[in-house]
Every structure is written in structure tokens, then in C-alpha cells.
C-alpha positions in Angstrom: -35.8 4.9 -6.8 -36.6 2.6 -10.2 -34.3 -0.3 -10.6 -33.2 0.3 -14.0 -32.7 -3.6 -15.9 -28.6 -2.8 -15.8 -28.4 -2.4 -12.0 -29.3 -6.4 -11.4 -27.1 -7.3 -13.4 -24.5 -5.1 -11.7 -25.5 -6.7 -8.5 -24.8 -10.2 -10.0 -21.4 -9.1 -11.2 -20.9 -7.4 -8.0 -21.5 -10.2 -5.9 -19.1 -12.5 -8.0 -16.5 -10.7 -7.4 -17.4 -10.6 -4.1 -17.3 -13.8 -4.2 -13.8 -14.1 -5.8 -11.5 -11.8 -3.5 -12.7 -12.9 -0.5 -10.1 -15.8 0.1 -7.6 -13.4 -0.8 -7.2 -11.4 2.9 -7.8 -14.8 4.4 -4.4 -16.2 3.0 -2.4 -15.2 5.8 -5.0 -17.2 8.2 -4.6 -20.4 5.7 -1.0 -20.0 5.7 -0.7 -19.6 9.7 -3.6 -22.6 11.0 -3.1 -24.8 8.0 1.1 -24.3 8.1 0.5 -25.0 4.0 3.4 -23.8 2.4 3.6 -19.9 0.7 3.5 -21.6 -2.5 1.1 -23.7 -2.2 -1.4 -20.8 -0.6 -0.5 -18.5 -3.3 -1.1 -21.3 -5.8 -4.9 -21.4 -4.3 -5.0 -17.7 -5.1 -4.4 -18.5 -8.7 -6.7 -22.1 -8.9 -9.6 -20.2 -9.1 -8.5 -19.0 -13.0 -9.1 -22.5 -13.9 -13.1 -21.5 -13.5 -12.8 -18.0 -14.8 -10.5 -18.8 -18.2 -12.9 -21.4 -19.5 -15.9 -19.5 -18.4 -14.6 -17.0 -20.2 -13.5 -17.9 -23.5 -16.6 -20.4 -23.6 -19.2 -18.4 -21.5 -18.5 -15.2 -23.5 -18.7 -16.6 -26.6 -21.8 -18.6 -26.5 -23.6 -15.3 -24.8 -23.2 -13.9 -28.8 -24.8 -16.9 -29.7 -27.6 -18.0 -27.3 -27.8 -14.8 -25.2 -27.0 -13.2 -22.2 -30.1 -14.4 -19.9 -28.7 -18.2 -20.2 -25.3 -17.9 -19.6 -25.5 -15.1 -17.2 -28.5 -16.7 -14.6 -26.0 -19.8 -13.4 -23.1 -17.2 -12.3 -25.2 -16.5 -8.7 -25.6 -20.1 -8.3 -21.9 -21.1 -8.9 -20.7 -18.5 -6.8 -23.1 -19.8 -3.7 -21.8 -23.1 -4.4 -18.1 -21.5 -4.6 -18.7 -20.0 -0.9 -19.8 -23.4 0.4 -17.4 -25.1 -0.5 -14.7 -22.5 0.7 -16.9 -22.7 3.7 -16.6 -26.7 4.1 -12.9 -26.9 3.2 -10.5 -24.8 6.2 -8.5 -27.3 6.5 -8.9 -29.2 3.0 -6.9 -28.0 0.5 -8.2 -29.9 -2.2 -11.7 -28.2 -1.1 -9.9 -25.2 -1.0 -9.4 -25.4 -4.7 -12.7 -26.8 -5.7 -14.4 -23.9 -4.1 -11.6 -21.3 -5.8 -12.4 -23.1 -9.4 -16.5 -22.6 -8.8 -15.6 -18.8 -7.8 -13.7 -18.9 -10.9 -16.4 -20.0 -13.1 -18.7 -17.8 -11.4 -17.0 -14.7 -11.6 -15.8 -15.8 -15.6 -19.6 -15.6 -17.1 -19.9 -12.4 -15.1 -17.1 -10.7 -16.3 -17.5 -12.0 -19.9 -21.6 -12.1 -19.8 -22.2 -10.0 -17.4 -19.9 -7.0 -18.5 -21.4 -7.3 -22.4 -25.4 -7.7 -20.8 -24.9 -4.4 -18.5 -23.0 -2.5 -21.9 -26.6 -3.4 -23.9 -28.5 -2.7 -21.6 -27.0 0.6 -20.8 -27.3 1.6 -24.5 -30.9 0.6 -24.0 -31.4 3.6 -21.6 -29.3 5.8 -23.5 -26.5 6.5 -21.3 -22.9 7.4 -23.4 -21.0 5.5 -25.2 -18.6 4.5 -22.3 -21.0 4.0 -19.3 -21.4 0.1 -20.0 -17.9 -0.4 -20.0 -17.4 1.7 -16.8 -20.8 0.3 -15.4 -18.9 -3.1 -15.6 -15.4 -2.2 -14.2 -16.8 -0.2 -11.3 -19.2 -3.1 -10.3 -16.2 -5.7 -10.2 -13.9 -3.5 -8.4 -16.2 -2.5 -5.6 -17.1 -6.0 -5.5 -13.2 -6.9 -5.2 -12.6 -4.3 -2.5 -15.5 -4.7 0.1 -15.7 -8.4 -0.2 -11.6 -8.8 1.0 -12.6 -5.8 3.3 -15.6 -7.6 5.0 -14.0 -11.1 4.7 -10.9 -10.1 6.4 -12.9 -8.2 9.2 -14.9 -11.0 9.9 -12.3 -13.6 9.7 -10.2 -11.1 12.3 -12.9 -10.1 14.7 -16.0 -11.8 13.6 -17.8 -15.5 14.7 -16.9 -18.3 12.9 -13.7 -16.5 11.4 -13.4 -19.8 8.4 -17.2 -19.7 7.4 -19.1 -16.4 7.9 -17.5 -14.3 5.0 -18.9 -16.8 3.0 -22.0 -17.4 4.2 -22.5 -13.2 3.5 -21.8 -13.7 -0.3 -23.8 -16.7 -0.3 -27.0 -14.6 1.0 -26.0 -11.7 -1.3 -26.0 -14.3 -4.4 -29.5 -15.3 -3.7 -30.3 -11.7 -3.4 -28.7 -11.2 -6.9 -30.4 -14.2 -8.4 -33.8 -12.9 -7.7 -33.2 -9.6 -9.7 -31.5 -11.3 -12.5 -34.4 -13.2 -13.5 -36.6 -10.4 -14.0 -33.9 -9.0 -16.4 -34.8 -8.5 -20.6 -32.5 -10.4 -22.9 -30.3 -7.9 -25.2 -29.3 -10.7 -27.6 -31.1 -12.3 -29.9 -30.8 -16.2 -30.4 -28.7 -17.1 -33.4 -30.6 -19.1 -36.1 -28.4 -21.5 -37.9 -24.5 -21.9 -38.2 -22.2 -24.3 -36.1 -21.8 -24.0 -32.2 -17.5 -24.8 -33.6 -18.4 -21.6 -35.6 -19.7 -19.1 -32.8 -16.9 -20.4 -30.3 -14.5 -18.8 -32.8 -13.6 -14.8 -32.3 -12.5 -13.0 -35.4 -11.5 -9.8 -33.5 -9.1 -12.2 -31.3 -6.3 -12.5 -34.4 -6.8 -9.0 -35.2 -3.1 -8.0 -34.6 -4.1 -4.2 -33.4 -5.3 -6.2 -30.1 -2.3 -8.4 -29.6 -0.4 -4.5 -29.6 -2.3 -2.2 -28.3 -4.0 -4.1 -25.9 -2.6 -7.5 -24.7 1.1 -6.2 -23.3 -1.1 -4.4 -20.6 -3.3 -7.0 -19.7 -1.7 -8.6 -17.7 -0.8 -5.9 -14.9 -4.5 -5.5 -14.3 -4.3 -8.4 -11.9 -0.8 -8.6 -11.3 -0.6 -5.2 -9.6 -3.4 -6.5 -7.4 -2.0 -9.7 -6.5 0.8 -7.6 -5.7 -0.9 -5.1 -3.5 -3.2 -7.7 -1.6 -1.1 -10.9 -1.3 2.8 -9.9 -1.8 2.9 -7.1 0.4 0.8 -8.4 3.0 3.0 -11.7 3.6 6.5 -9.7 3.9 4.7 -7.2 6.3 3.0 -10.4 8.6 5.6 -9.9 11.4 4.8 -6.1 11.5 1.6 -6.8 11.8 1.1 -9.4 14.7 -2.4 -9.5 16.0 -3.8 -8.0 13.0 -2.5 -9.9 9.7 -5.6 -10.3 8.3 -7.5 -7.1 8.8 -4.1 -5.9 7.3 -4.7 -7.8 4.0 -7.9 -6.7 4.0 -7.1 -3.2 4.3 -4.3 -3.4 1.6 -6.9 -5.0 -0.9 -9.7 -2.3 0.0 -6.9 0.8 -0.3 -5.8 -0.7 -3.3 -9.2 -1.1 -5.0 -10.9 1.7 -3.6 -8.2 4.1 -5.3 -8.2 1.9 -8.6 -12.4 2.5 -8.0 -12.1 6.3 -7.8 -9.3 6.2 -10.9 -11.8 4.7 -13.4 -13.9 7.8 -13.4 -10.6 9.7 -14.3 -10.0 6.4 -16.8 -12.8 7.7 -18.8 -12.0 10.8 -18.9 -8.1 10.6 -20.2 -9.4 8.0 -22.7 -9.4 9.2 -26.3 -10.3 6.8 -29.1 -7.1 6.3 -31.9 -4.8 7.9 -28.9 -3.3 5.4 -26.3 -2.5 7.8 -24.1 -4.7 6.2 -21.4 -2.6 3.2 -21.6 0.4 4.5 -21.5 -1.0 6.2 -18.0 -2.0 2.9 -16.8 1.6 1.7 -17.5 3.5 4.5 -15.5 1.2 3.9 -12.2 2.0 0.1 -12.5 5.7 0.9 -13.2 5.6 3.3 -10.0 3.6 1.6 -7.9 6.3 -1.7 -8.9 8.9 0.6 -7.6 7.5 1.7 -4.6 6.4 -2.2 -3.4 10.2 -2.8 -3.6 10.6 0.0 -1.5 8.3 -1.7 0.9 9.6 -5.2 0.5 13.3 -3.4 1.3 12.0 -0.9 4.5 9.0 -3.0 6.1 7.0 -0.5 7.2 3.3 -0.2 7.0 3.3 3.2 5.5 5.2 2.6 2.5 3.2 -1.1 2.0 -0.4 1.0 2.2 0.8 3.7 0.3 2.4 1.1 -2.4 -1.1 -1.1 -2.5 -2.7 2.5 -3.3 -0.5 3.3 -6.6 -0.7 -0.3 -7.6 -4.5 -0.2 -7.1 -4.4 3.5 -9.3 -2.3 1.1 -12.0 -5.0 -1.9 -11.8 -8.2 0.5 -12.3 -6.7 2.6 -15.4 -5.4 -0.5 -17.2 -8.5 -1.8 -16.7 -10.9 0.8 -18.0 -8.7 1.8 -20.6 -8.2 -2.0 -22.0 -12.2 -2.4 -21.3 -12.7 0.5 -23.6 -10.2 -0.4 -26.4 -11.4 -3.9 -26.5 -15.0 -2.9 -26.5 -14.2 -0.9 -30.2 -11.9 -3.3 -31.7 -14.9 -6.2 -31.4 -17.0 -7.2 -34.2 -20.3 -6.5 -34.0 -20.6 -10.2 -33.2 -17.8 -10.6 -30.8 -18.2 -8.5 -28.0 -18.8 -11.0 -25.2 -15.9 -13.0 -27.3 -13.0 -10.8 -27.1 -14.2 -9.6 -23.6 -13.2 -12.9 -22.9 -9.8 -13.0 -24.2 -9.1 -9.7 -22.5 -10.4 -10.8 -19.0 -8.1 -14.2 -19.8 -5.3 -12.4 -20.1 -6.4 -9.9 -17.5 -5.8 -13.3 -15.1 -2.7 -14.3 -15.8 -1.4 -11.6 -13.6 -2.5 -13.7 -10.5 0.3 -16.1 -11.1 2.7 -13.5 -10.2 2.7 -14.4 -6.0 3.1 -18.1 -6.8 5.6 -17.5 -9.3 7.6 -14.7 -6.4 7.2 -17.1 -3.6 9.0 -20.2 -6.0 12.0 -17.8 -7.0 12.3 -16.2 -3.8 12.6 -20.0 -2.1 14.1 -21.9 -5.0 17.3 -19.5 -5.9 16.9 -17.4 -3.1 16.1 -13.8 -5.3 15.2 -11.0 -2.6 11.3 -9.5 -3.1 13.1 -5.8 -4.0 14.8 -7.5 -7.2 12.0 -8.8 -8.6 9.7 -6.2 -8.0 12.0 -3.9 -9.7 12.6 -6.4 -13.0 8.8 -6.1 -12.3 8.5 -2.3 -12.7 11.1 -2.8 -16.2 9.1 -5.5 -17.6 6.1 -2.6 -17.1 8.0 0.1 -19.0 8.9 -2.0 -21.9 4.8 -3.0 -22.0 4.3 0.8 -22.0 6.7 1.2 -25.5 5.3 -1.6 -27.3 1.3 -0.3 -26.3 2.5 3.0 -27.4 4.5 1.8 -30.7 1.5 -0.4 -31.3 -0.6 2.6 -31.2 1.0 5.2 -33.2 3.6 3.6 -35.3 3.6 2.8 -38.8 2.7 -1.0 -38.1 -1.1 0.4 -36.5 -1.7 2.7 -39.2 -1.2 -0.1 -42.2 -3.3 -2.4 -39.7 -5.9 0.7 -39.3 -5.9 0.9 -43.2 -6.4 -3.1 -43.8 -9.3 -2.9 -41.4 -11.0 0.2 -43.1 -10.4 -1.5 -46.8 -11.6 -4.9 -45.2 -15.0 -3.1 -43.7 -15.6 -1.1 -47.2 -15.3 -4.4 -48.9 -17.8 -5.5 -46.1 -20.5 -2.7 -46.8 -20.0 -2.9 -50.9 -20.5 -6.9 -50.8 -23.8 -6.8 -48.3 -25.0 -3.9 -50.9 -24.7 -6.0 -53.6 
């Protein structure tokens, strides 16, 4: 079969991902051989968006700018040096969080970069109009899901249990740099205008965004911090002997059913209507509800079956913010606000630190918050869905139309 140009870059964002969610099944091993604290693990889970915000909201932009090849060829590199480090540092936790903040970085220019290059280049080949966006989202998901699956049955059952999940996505990222290179740029270089200038997104203050889009970002990766790093630490004495491969098994489960629920993503998605979104919201409201049914019963059942929904609840708000991102950009700004929606895509991975701080400072059982959780999820589903429909979107839809006529009659001119 022909290589078509999109597929390496695929592999590249692929492998960053990889790359990213493999420390995540191993955070019951830190937590156990190190005896660090379940803050101070979870806080490692969330170090590594320290690399992916800046990546992102610089990265993205400067891909509009100087072009995808640039920004997009050091993401391989990054993430090889991520895995060393990770590799170097079990028992260093200031290592540790180096090598989560070069996984970060890694994985921010190939969600940013990488998701805008594989969109162009898709259009190039004249596939539909939502292929690049689901190109992208499927590539970091199975990426997410086999690299905690193969990390945690490595780190379980394999050799070297601290160093040879990394030493896989270190071989894969060579792999990935080698078809990268070969890869034609989509972007032309900008001639002229300030760097200050290009770092700027205009599509960022559009309100419609901060709406329709924004209130559900979040939940793309706090569902799966939920699935693959809650759950798995209030189920460790359930699972004695196999803790890890039952992390592992929670993040594959979880991402393999957000994987399969993209496809259906695409298909529920209807530009103007936000009823995708408001989809996405019910399966992270449920799947909130039925992790405080596992953090009250302790069984493995209910804990796989809740990693499943909240998996279902990461994939659709991530296609469907994907896709309404991808049409409220400029035509200058896609890589740009990409960024801003992967930024606050991230902020979600605060959410175990944030658990475990309440849960040991004042004492507040799991099943509380995870049901304030699943409330906090509903009200995200009004605003998305007021923000949508309501009179507020259809003045901002008419500014924007009278803005863009204003646009065409001025470049006429």
C-alpha cells in the first residue's frame, strides 16, 4: 500500500501521544516503590502541560506563520528525549518532571502542528471536509490507549519494568522522524509582518468560541484523568498483584471506546446545531455518575464499565470541539486556535491532583466530588447549548456575517 503524505504525519502524532500516556498506568508503580505522596504523583501527571501549553499556543501559532515542516520535525526528537529522561529518572522526581515537560512539548506541536499539517494534507487528496479533523483525533487517541496499554504490560510483566516502555516509544520516534522528513509543506512562509503580530489569534476573542466551545473543553481530559488515574488508585487494594496492568487496562477501555465513538462523532455532528456537544456532555455527566458509583462500591466491574462511558464522553467532546473549532478559525488561524482548544482541552488533567488535595486536606469522600463533578458537566451542557441556539449566538452569527461582507467589499475595492 502507498503511504499517502498524511499518514507520517499521523505516525508522528501517534507516537507523541504515545509518548504522553505512557507514565500514566505506571503511576501506581511510582506511587508504591518511590512511597511519593498521591499528590505529588498526580501532580507529575499534570507537569507535563507545562510542555504542551506553551507548545501549543506558541508552536501552533508560528506553524501559520513559518509552516508546518519546521515546527512539526522537532516533536519526534522531543518526545525521544521525553522517554529518556522518564527512563533515567525512577526514582528522581525532579527527572520525573523534566521528562513529563519534554513529553509535553512534544505532544503540544503535534497536537497543534501536527493536527492542522494532517487537515491540509488531507484536503490535498480530497478526502471530506471532516477527515482531517478525525484523521487527527483518532491518531492521538490510539496513540493514548496502546501506549498506557503496552507501558503498563511491560512495566507488570516485562524486563526492565522502569525503562522498557520507553525505550519502545523512543524507537517508534525514530521511526516517525524518518517519514516526517519526506513530508510536503502545506503552508506557505509568510512574507513580512511582526512575529508579536502572527503570535496573536483573532478567532481566540471571538465570543461564539468562549460559548459554544470552551465550557466543554475541559472534560476532554478530565474524563480521562478520571478513567485512568482516579479509578485506578481507589481500586489498588482490589487489584493486588496486578495494579498496573489494571491502569493500563482502564486507560485502553476507556480510549478504545472514546476511539470507536469518534466515528459516530462525525456522524451526529451537524454544522450551526450543537447537538453533538450536548451528546458529549451527557456521556461525561453519566460516566461522572457512574465513577462515584465505583468510588462508593469498589468493584472492578463498575470501575471498567465507568472508564468506558467516561472514555465515550472524552472521544465525542473531542471530535465535536475539533470540528467546531476547525470552522470558527480564520483562514489564518487554524493551527492558532487549535492551540487554545488543546490548552484548554489540558486543564482537565488537574482534576486527580486537585481530588487527591480535597480528599486529604478536608477529608471530602471520592463519591461527593465526582457527583459535584457530573453537576458541574450538566451546567457546561446548558451554557454549550444556550451558546448555540440562543439569541446571544444568533447576534454574534450576524456580527460575524456583516464583519466578513465588510471583508469581501473592502478586498474588492
Amino acid at each position: 500500500m502507498r503511504l499517502r503524505p498524511w499518514m507520517g504525519v499521523s505516525l508522528a502524532v501517534f507516537t507523541a501521544a504515545w509518548g504522553g500516556n505512557e507514565f500514566t498506568p505506571l503511576l501506581v508503580m511510582y506511587r508504591s516503590a518511590s512511597h511519593v505522596s498521591a499528590v505529588v504523583v498526580d501532580a507529575l501527571l499534570f507537569t507535563y502541560v507545562l510542555g504542551i501549553v506553551p507548545a501549543l499556543l506558541i508552536g501552533g501559532p508560528l506553524s501559520d506563520r513559518f509552516g508546518r515542516r519546521p515546527l512539526m520535525l522537532p516533536s519526534p526528537v522531543i518526545a525521544a528525549l521525553g522517554s529518556a529522561l522518564l527512563a533515567a529518572g525512577a526514582h528522581s522526581v525532579p527527572l520525573l518532571a523534566l521528562g513529563r515537560v519534554c513529553s509535553g512539548i512534544a505532544l503540544g506541536l503535534a497536537m497543534a502542528v501536527g493536527g492542522s499539517w494532517i487537515k491540509e494534507l488531507s484536503d490535498r487528496d480530497g478526502a471530506s471536509a471532516t477527515a482531517g479533523a478525525r484523521r487527527a483525533a483518532l491518531s492521538l487517541t490510539a496513540g493514548f490507549g496502546l501506549g498506557a496499554a503496552v507501558a503498563a504490560v511491560l512495566a507488570q510483566w516485562g524486563p526492565w519494568p522502569n525503562q522498557l516502555a520507553y525505550l519502545v516509544n523512543i524507537t517508534m520516534a525514530a521511526v516517525a522522524l524518518a517519514l516526517l522528513l519526506p513530508t510536503p509543506e502545506t503552508r506557505e512562509r509568510a512574507v513580512g509582518g511582526r512575529l508579536l503580530d502572527d503570535l496573536k489569534i483573532p478567532s481566540a476573542l471571538e465570543p461564539r468560541f468562549w460559548l459554544q466551545v470552551a465550557p466543554a473543553a475541559p472534560w476532554v481530559f478530565g474524563t480521562c484523568a478520571v478513567a485512568y488515574a482516579v479509578i485506578p488508585a481507589l481500586l489498588t487494594a482490589k487489584t493486588s498483584g496486578w495494579p498496573i496492568v489494571f491502569a493500563g487496562a482502564c486507560c485502553l477501555i476507556g480510549l478504545t471506546a472514546g476511539f470507536f465513538v469518534q466515528t459516530l462523532g462525525r456522524r451526529i455532528d451537524r454544522p450551526g446545531s450543537p447537538r453533538a456537544m450536548v451528546v458529549s456532555m451527557v456521556l461525561v455527566a453519566f460516566g461522572m455518575v457512574l465513577a462515584a458509583v465505583a468510588a462508593k462500591v469498589l468493584t472492578v466491574p463498575v470501575g471498567l464499565l465507568a472508564a468506558a462511558v467516561l472514555g465515550s464522553g472524552y472521544g465525542m467532546t473531542l471530535i465535536s470541539g475539533l470540528l467546531a473549532t476547525q470552522r470558527l478559525a480564520g483562514p489564518n488561524d487554524l493551527a492558532g486556535l487549535t492551540a487554545v482548544f488543546y490548552g484548554l482541552t489540558y486543564l482537565g488533567f488537574a482534576s486527580p491532583a486537585i481530588l487527591a488535595w480535597i480528599h486529604e486536606r478536608y477529608g471530602v469522600s471520592y463519591e461527593a466530588m465526582m457527583l459535584v463533578g457530573a453537576a458541574v458537566a450538566l451546567v457546561c451542557l446548558v451554557v454549550v447549548s444556550a451558546g448555540s441556539r440562543g439569541p446571544v449566538a444568533q447576534r454574534l452569527a450576524v456580527g460575524k456575517r456583516a464583519e466578513e461582507e465588510v471583508v469581501v467589499v473592502e478586498s474588492s475595492r
